[in-house]
N, C-alpha and C positions, 0 to 999 in steps of 0.2 A: 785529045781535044786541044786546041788552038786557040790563043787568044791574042788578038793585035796590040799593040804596048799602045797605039791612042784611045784605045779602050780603058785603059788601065790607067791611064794620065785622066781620063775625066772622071774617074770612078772617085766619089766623095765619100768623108770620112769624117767619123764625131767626133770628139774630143769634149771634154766634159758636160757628158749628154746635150749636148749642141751642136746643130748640124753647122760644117763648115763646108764651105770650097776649097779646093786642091791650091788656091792662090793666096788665098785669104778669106778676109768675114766681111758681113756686113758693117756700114757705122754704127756704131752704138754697141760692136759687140767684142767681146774679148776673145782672143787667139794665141797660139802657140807657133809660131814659125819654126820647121824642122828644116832639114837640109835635104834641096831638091833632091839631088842621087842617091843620098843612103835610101830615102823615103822607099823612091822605084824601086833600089834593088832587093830590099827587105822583102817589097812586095811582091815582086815579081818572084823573089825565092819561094813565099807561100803558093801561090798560084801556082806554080810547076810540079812543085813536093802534092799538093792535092789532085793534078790532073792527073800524074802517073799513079797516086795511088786507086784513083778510081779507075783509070786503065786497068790496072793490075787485077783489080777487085773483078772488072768485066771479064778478062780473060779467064781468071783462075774461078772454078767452081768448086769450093771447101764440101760441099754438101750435096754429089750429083747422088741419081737412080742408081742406086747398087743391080738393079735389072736389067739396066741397056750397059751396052758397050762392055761386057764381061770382058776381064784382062787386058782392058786398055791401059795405057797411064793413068787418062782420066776417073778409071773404075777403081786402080789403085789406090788413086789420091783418098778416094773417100772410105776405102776402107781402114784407110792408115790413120783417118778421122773417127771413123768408128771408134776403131782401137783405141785410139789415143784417149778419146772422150770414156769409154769404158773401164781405162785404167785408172783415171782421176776419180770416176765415182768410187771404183772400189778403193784407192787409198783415202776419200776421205768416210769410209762407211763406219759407224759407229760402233763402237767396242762395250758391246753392252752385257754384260755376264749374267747367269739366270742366280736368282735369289735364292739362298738357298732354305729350307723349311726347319724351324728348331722343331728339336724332338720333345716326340711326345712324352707325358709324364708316364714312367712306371705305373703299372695300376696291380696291386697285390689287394691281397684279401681285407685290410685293415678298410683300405680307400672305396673300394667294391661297397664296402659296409656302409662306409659313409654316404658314394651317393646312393645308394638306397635307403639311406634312413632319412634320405631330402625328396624323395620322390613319391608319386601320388598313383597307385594303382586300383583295378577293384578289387573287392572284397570276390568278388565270385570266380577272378582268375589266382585264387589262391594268394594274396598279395598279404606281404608282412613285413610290409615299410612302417615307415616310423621310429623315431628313438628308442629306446625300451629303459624306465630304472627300474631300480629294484624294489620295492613298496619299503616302506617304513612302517615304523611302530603306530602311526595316526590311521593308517589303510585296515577296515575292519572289513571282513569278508561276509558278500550277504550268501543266503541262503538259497535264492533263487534270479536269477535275473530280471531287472525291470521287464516290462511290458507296456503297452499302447495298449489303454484301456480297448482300443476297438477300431476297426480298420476296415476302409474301405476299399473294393476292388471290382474291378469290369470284370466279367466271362462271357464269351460269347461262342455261342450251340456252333458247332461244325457239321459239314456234310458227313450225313453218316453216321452222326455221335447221337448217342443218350443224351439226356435230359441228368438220369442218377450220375453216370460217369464222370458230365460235366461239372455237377457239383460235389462231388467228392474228391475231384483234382481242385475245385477252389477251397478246397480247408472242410467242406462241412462233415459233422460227421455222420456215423450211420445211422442212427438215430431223428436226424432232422434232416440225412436229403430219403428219409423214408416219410416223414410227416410231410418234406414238399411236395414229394410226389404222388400222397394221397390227395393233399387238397386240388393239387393241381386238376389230378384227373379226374375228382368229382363236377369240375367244370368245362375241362376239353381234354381232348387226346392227346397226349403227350406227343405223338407222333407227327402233330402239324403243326408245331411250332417249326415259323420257316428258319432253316439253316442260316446262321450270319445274324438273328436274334439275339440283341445287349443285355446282358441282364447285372444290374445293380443289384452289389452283395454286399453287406456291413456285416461284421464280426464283430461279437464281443469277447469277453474276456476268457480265457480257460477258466472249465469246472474245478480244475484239479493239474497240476505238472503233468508236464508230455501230452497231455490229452487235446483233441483237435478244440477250436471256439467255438463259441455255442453262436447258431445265426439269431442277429437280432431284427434283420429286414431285406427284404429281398422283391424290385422290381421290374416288370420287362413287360414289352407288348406282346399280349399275345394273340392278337388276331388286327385286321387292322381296324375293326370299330374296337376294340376293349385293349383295357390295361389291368393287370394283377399286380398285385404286392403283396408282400405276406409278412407281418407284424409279429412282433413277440410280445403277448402281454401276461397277466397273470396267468391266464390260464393256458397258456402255452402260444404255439405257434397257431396264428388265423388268417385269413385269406380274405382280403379285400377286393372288391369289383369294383374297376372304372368306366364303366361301359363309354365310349366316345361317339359324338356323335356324326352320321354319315350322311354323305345326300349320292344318290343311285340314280340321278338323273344320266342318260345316257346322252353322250356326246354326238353330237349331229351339225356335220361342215356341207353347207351347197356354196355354189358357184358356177362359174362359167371355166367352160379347159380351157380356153384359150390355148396359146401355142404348147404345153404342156401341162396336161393333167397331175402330173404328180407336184409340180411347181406349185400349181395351182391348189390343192389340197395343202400340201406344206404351207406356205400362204394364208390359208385360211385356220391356219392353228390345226391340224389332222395331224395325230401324231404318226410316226414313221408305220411301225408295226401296224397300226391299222390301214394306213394308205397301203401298204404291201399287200397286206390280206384282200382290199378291195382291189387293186389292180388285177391280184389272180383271180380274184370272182368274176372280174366282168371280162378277165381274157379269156376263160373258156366259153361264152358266148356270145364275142363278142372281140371283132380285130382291134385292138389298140391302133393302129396304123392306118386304117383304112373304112373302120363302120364309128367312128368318134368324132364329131366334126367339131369344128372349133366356138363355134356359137352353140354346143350342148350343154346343158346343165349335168354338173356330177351332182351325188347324193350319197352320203356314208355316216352311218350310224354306229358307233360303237358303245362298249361294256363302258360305263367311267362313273368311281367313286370319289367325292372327295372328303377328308375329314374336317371338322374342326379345328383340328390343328395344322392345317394346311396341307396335310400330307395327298398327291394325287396317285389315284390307281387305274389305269390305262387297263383293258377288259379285251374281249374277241368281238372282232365283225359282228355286226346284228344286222346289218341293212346296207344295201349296197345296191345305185341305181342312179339310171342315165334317162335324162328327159330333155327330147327336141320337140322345138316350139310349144313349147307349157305341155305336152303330155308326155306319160309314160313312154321308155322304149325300151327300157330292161330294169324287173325289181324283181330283188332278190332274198329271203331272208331265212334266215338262220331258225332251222325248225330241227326236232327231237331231240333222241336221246344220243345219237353220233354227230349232232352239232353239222349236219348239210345245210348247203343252202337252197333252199327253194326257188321256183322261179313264181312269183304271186301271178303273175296273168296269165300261169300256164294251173295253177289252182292246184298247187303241188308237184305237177310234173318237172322233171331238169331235164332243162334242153343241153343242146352244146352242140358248139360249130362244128367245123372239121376239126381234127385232134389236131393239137399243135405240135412242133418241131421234137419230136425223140432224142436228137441230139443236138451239141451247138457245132453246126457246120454248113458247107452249102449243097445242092442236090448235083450231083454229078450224073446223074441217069437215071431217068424218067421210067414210067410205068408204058410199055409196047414191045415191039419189034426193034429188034438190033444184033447188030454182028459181035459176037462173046468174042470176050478178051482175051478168051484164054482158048477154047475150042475150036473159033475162028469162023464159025458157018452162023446163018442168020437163027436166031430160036428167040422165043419170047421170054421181058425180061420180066416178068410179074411182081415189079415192086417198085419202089424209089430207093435210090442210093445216097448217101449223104457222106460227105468225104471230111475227115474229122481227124486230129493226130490221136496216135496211141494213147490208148488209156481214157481218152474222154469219156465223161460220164456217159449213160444213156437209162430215160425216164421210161417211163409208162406213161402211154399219154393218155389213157383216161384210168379207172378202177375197175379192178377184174381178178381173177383166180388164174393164177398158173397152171396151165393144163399140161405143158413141157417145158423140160428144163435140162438142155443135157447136149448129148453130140449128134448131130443129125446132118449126115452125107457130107454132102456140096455146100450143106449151109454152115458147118464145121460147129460151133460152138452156139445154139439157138433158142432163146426163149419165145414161147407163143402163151396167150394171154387170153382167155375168154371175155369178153365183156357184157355179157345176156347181148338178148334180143336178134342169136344169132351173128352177132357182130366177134372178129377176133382178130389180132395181129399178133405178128411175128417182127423176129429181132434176131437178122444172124451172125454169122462172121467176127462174135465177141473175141474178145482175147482172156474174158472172166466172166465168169455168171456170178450173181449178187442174190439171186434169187431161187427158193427149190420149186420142183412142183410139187401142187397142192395149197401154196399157199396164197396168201390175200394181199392183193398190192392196193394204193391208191395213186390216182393221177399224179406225179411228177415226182413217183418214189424211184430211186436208182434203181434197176436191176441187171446191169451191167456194165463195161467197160469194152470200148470200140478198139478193136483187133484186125488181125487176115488170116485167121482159121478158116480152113474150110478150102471150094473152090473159089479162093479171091489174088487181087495181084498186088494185092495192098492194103492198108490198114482204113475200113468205111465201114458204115453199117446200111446192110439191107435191109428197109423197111417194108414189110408186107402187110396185106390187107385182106381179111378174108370174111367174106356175107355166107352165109351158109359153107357152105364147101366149097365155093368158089373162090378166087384168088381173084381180088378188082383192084381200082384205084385209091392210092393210100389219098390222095389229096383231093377226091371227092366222095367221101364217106362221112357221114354225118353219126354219131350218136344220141339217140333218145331213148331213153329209159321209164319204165311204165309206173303211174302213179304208185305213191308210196304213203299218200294221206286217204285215210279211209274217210267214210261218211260222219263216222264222231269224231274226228279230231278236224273238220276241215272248216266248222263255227270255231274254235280255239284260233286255229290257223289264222282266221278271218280278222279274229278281234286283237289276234299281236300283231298283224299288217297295221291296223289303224291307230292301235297303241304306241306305233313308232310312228305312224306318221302324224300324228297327235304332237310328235318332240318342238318344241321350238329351237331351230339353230343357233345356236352359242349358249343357249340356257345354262349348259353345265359349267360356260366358263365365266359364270358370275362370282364374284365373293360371298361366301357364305356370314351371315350373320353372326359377330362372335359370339360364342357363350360368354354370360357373365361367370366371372372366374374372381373369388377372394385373391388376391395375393396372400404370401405366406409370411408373415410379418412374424420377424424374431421374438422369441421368448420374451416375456417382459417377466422382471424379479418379483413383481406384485401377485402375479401368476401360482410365483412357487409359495403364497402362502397359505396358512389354514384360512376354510371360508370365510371366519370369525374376525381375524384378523385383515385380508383384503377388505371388508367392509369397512373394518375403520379406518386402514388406508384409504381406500378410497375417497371417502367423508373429509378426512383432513385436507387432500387433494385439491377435490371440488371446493370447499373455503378460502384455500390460500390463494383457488382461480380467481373467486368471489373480490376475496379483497385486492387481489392487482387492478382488476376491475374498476 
């Protein structure tokens, strides 16, 4: 870089933070006169000293790409920069030595002793911490160990357990869990008390050393209108009734399905297990998918108690039923002693669509004519296929007797199912039968698992259909089954139809009126006196109220 010396002669210069001229100052201001020549060449020396060093600087690259130009000079330079720069970190790297850990204390049996006699363990993992002295001449030995006059403790009945068992694992003895268990069962069966049942026990004091405590009260529900408790009084052990009171008003949700029905019942306060119940009821007569339209009204009726004490109990389906534009189009209800459900406009009879889906899968081959997979030439295929992975369950889709059960040809592993009325299906190709012949299935009971036994090329099951001895379509067969209410039960019949339809919706989910209930208000000392005595208590009482008065 090149700079002309008249450049440098007009280039101005401060002097005590005052800008001046190369010649001089203005008037009025103060100055320093240097000597023209030194001035220049001082200057001129800096000038030349910075233009070569930045030369220098542009030429020489301290820091190129160690990537380009491998084994050049230039590639050299930089790595001799590396280096260089690498050696300076490590000589000033810090010399920092690891700490070292003081040892630990000896620990011999004296010290051992010690922290254990500082530490808190339990009593039932055998623990025997603590100090220990040695008693003195003032320590008088008693005879017997204190006790708790009397103690209280939960039990509660397990699946599968006694009622005696249970109470002779909480302390009582044989003697009083034989008096509970008479009172008991002059009242109920011992046997329906439900499993998971609380029972409050108090214990009082031992008859005698070693011997179990004698029960002094004992309560638990035991049904869910009544409560027992069993007292100790003079003359022994006695048995109190609490009967509680119940409202058996049955639970009953309508509405509209709107985009879905079960939403829609959840929604309306229906509890789960009854919406379930009801959905199966009205899918065997009825497509969820296809015969429900969105402007239908649902209708469901269930069991439901509630007590007094708030407690609710959720019951079985009673009524189950779809109504477009204000009438009937399917009612269903819950008649006899096997708990079916009726179809009411069929006046006892159950109807049902076409049976639903045997398994969960999709239909791979239809009911006709087709070229076999395996033999190659055209034959008929007399069933539906349903392509499913191994193992999937597979139902009975309606109720019937197992007529077979076992290995049969081409169909390899096969159950066939009567259902009356001439009606019968079959189920081949299993990889497990779930069911024997002879015995009694219902509608969407397991009796098998989907396989490729048999003649198959893969694991499906073949669904078949048979109307007398013919082999038809599994997906246009319908089942009806023939009246099952005689001529005396079909007024009964008549009058629980109306008796539900009598329910008003949401009735059961009113709050029940409370019982008037004493609170239990503590012992008062006035109490524990003789009669004679609380009288004139009392007397003084009332006076001293008199005079504050």
């Amino acid at each position: 870089m090149h700079r002309s010396p008249q450049s440098h002669a007009q280039r101005d210069y401060t002097i005590a933070d005052e800008p001046c001229a190369a010649s001089g100052g203005g008037p009025g201001q103060d100055h320093v006169d240097l000597p023209k020549g030194e001035t220049s060449k001082r200057r001129d020396a800096v000038t030349r000293f910075r233009d070569r060093l930045e030369g220098w600087c542009h030429r020489i690259d301290l820091a190129p790409d160690l990537a380009q130009d491998i084994g050049s000079a230039r590639w050299f330079r930089g790595l001799g920069t590396l280096v260089g720069l690498g050696a300076v970190a490590l000589a000033f790297w810090p010399d920092v030595s690891a700490v070292e850990a003081a040892t630990s204390m000896p620990v011999d049996d004296r010290v051992r002793d010690e922290f254990r006699s500082q530490m808190i363990m339990p009593l039932a993992l055998g623990a025997d911490s603590g100090r220990r002295m040695g008693a003195t001449s003032l320590v008088t030995p008693l005879r017997s160990a204190p006790e708790r006059p009397s103690i209280e403790l939960v039990s509660t009945l397990g699946r599968g357990d006694s009622l005696g068992g249970m109470l002779e694992r909480a302390g009582l003895s044989g003697g009083d869990s034989s008096r509970v268990l008479q009172l008991v069962s002059a009242t109920m069966e011992t046997g329906d008390i439900t499993p998971g049942t609380r029972f409050d026990i108090t214990l009082g004091r031992r008859p005698g050393p070693g011997l179990p405590r004698a029960l002094e009260s004992m309560a638990f529900r035991a049904r869910f209108d009544l409560d027992l408790s069993i007292e100790r009084g003079e003359s022994g052990l006695a048995l109190v009734r609490h009967p509680i009171a119940v409202d058996a008003t049955p639970l009953r949700i309508r509405g509209k399905v709107g985009s879905s029905l079960y939403r829609a019942a959840r929604n309306g306060g229906a509890p789960i297990a009854g919406i379930q119940d009801y959905l199966r009821a009205i899918d065997r007569h009825l497509s969820l998918e296809s015969d429900i339209r969105a402007d239908d009204d649902f209708d469901l009726i269930v069991a439901y108690r509630r007590s007094a004490k708030g407690e609710r109990q959720v019951g079985e389906l009673l009524y189950a039923g779809i109504e477009r534009d204000g009438k009937p189009k399917l009612q269903l209800v819950r008649w006899g002693k096997d708990g079916e459900m009726f179809e009411a406009s069929g006046v006892g009879r159950t109807y049902s669509r076409a049976p639903g889906q045997p398994v969960s899968g999709r239909v791979t081959s239809r009911f006709g004519m087709r070229r076999h997979p395996i033999l190659g030439y055209r034959r008929m295929h007399s069933g539906v296929d349903y392509g499913a992975r191994y193992g999937t369950p597979i139902y009975a889709v309606a109720d019937g007797r197992v007529s077979y059960s076992g290995r049969h040809g081409g169909h390899g592993n096969y159950v066939k199912i009567e259902h009356g009325g001439h009606l019968a299906t079959g189920y081949a190709h299993m990889s497990r039968i779930a069911v024997k012949s002879g015995s009694t299935v219902r509608a969407g009971q397991v009796i098998g698992y989907v396989g490729s036994t048999g003649l198959s090329t893969g694991p499906h099951l073949h669904f078949e259909a048979y109307k007398g001895n013919r082999k038809v379509d599994p997906l246009t067969i319908r089942f009806v089954s023939q009246p099952r209410i005689d001529g005396n039960e079909l007024a009964a019949f008549k009058r629980r139809l109306a008796a539900l339809m009598a329910v008003e919706p949401g009735a059961a989910l009113a709050d029940m009126a409370p019982a008037a209930e004493q609170p239990h208000a503590p012992a008062r000392e006035i109490d524990r006196l003789s009669p004679q005595r609380a009288v004139v208590a009392a007397a003084a009482s009332t006076t001293s109220v008199a005079m504050k008065d």
